[in-house]
Legacy VTK file of the C-alpha trace (Angstrom):
# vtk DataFile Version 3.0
C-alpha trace
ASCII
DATASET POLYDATA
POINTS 270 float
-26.737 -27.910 -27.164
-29.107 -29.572 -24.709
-32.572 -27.512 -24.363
-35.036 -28.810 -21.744
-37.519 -26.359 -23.312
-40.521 -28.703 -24.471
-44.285 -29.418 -24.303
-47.024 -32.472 -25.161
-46.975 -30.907 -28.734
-43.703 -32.009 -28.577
-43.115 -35.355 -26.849
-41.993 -37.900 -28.935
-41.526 -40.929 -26.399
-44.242 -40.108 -23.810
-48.134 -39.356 -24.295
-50.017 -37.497 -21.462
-53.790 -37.727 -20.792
-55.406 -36.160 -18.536
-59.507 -36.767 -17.394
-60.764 -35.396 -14.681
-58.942 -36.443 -11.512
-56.737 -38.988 -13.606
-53.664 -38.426 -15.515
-52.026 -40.916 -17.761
-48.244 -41.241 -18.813
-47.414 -43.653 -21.217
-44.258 -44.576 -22.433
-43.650 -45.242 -25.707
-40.097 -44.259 -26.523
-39.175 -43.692 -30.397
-36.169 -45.741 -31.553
-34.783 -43.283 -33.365
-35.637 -40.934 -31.268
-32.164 -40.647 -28.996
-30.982 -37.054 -27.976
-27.416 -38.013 -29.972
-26.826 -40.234 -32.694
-24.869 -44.103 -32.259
-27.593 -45.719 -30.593
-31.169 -47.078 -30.933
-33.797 -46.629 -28.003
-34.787 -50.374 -28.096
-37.149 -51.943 -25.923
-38.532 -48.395 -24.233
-34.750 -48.214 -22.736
-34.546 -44.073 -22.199
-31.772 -41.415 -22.560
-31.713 -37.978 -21.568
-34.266 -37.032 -23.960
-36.551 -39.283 -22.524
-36.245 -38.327 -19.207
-36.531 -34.240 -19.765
-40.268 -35.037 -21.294
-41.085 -36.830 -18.065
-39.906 -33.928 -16.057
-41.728 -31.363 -18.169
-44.820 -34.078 -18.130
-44.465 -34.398 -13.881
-44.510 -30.775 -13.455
-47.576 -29.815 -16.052
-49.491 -32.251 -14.010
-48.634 -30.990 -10.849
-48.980 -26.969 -11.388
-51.216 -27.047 -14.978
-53.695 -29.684 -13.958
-54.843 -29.224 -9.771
-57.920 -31.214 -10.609
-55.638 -34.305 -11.026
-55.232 -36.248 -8.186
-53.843 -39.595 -9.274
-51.251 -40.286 -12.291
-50.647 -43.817 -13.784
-47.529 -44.859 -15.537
-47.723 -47.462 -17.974
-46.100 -48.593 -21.011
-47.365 -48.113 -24.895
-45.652 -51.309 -25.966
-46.886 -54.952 -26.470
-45.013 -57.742 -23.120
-42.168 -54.488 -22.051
-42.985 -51.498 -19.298
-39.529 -50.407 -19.392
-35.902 -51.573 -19.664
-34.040 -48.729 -17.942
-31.716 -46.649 -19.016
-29.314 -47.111 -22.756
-26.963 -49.460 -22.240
-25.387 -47.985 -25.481
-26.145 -44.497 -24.471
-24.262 -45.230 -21.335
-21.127 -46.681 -22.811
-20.331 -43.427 -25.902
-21.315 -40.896 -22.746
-18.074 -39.352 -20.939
-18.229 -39.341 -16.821
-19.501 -35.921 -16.751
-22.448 -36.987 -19.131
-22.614 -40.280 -17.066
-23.020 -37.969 -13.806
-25.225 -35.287 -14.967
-27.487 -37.995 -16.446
-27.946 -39.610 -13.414
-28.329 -36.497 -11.211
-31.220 -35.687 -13.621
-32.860 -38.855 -13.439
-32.633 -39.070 -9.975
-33.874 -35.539 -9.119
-37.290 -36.487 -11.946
-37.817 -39.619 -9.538
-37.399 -37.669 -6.364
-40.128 -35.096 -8.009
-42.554 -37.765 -8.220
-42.114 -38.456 -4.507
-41.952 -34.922 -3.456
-45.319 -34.258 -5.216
-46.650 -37.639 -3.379
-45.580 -36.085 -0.213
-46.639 -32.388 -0.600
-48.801 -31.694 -3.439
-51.118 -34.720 -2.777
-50.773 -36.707 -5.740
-50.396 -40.396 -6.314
-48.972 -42.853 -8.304
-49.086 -45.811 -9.678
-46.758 -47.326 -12.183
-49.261 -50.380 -14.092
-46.623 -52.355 -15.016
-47.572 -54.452 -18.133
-44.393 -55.869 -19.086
-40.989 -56.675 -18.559
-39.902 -53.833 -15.817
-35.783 -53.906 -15.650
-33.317 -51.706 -14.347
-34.053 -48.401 -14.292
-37.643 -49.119 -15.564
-38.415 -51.009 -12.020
-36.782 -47.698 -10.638
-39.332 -45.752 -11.860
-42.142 -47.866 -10.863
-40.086 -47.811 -6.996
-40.928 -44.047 -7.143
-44.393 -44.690 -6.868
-46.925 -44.984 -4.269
-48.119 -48.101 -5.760
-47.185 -50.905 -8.090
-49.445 -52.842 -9.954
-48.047 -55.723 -12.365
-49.406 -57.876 -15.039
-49.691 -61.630 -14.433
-49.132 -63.345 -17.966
-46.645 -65.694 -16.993
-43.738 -63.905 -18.673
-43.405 -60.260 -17.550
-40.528 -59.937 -14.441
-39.000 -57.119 -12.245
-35.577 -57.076 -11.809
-32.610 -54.796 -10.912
-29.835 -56.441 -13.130
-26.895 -54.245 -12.944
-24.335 -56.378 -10.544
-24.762 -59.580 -12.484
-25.005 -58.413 -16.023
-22.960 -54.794 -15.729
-21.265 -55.246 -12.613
-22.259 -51.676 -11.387
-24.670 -50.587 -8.566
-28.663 -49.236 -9.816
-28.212 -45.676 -10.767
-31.758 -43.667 -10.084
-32.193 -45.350 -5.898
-33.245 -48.530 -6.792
-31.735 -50.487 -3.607
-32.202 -47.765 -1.075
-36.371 -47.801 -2.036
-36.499 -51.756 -2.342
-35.373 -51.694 1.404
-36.487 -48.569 2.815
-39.062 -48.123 1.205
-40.704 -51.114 0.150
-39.453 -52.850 3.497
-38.619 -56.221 1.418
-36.268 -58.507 3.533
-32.745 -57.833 3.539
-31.812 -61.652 2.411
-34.313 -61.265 -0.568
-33.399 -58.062 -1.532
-29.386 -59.078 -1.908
-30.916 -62.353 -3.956
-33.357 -60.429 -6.238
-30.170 -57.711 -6.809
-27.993 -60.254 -7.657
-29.806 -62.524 -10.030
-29.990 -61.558 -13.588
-33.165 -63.343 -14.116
-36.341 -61.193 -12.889
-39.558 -62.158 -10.564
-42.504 -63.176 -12.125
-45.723 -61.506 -10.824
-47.033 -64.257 -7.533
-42.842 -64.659 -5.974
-42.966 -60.304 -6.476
-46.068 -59.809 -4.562
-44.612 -62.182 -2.005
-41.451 -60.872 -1.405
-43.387 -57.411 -1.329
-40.998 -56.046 -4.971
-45.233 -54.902 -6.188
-48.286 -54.013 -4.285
-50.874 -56.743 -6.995
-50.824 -58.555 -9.788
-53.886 -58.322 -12.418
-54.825 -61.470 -14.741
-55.276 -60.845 -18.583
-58.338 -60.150 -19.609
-58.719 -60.018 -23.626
-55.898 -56.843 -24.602
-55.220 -55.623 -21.161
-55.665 -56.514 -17.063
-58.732 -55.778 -14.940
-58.363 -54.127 -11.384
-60.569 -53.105 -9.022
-60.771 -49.689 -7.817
-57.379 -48.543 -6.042
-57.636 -46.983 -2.947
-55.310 -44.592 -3.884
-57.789 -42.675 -5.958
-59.786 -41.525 -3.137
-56.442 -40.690 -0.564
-55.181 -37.820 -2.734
-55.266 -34.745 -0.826
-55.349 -32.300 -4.091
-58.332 -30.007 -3.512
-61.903 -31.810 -5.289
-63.667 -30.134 -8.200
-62.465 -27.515 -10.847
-59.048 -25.438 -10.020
-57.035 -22.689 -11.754
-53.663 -23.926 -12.790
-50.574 -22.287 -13.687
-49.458 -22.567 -17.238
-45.957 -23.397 -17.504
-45.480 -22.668 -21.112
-47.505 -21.222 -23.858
-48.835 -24.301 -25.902
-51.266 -25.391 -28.282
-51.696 -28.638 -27.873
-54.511 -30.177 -25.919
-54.181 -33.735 -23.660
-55.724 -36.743 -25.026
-58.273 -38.080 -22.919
-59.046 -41.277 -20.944
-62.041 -42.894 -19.923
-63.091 -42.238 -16.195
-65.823 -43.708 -14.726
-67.513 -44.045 -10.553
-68.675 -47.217 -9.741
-72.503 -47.454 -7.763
-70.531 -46.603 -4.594
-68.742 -43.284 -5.712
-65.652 -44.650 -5.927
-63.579 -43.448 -8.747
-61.800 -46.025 -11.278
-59.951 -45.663 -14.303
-59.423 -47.506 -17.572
-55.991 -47.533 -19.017
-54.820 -50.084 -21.667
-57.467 -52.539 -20.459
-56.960 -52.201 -16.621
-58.886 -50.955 -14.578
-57.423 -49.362 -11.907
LINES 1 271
270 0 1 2 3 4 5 6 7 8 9 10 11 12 13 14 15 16 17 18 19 20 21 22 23 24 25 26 27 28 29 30 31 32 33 34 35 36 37 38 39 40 41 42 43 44 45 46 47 48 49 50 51 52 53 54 55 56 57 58 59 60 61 62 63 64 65 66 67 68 69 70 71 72 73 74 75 76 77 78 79 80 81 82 83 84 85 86 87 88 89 90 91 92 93 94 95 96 97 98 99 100 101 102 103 104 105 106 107 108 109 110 111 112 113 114 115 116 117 118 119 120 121 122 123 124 125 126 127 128 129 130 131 132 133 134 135 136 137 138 139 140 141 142 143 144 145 146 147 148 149 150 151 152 153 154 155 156 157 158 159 160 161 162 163 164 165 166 167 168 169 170 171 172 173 174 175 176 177 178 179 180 181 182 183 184 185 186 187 188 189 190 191 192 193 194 195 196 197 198 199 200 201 202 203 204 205 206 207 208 209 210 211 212 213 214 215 216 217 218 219 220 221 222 223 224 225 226 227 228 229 230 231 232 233 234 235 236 237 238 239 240 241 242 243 244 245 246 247 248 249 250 251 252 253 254 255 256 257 258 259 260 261 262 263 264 265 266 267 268 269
């Protein structure tokens, strides 16, 4: 039986942080970590499993932690962000798993949105790798993408050419809707298997800037989305969703001269 009862104690693919008005989520799935057995979680690719920690993870940040006012996704592993969804998950699942998967997924990226919208908090998926699929999905929910420029990391949606099914979790209704990326480049960049590297993305609009390596990670200036959250300032009582005794790891925050507000993870500074 499937139980979507869990906590940080518990997480085995995704570690939350939380400093001040900063929260971190970074993925770092387990291989052997899938939710049934016949398949390996390569390449922080996700199942269900992996998905019900980032819904317990959204929500603990948004009704546990008021003070937080900004949440960055990122990735744990070296050169990959995320490769979507199990390919070999995908093909032992029946329809009804297939469906219910999805509607999950979809309703966790629609949370991230709907807390964007009305509880004031923003996101940004710092995407320091290769970003396919339903990985670049993810990073779509977002209010702000920020990718890598190493000369080898790409976004891509490759389902048509490679599966020769449409993006499960709203990939092409965001890319065009949201986003507001040309209609000719969209139907090129959705049906080329290859992805964008980091200068053609930021040109056809697929991320919001690219960051240069510097030593283990990228360095970015202060994002203006840490100072447009709406979430009330200073210290707030949350609700607890679950009793739990674990306790966030923490991430270094730090105000420039001007009282701006930036934020070190994996190297970047965001």
């Amino acid at each position: 039986m499937i139980t979507f009862d869990t906590d940080p104690h518990r997480y085995r693919h995704w570690r939350l942080a939380c400093e001040g008005p900063f929260a971190t989520l970074t993925l770092d799935v387990e291989e052997e970590g899938g939710l049934s057995t016949g398949y390996r979680l390569k390449l922080n690719s996700y199942d269900l499993g992996v998905d019900i920690e980032l819904h317990d993870a959204l929500n603990r940040i948004r009704f546990e932690h008021p003070e937080v006012r900004v949440v960055v996704l990122t990735s744990g592993k070296e050169r990959v962000f995320c490769s979507g969804a199990n390919i070999y998950m995908l093909g032992q699942a029946s329809h009804a798993e297939k469906v219910n998967f999805c509607k999950f997924t979809n309703e966790t990226r629609n949370g991230i949105e709907d807390s964007s919208a009305h509880s004031g908090l923003k996101f940004i998926a710092a995407v320091n790798g290769a970003c396919a699929g339903g990985g670049y999905e993810l990073a779509l929910a977002c209010d702000e993408i920020v990718m890598v420029d190493d000369r080898s990391s790409t976004v891509s949606l490759p389902e048509v050419p490679l599966l020769g099914v449409l993006p499960g979790t709203g990939g092409l209704t965001r890319l065009v809707d949201k986003r507001k990326v040309r209609r000719d480049l969209a139907d090129v960049f959705c049906t080329t298997a290859e992805g964008v590297r980091a200068d053609r993305a930021k040109a056809w609009k697929l991320v919001d800037r690219t960051a240069p390596l510097l030593g283990s990670g990228a360095r970015r200036g202060t994002s203006p989305r840490a100072c447009a959250s709406e979430r009330p300032p200073g210290r707030c009582r949350g609700t607890a969703l679950s009793h739990s005794n674990a306790t966030s790891t923490r991430a270094a925050t730090a105000t420039d001269g001007s009282g701006s507000i930036s934020h070190r993870v994996n190297g970047w500074l965001l």
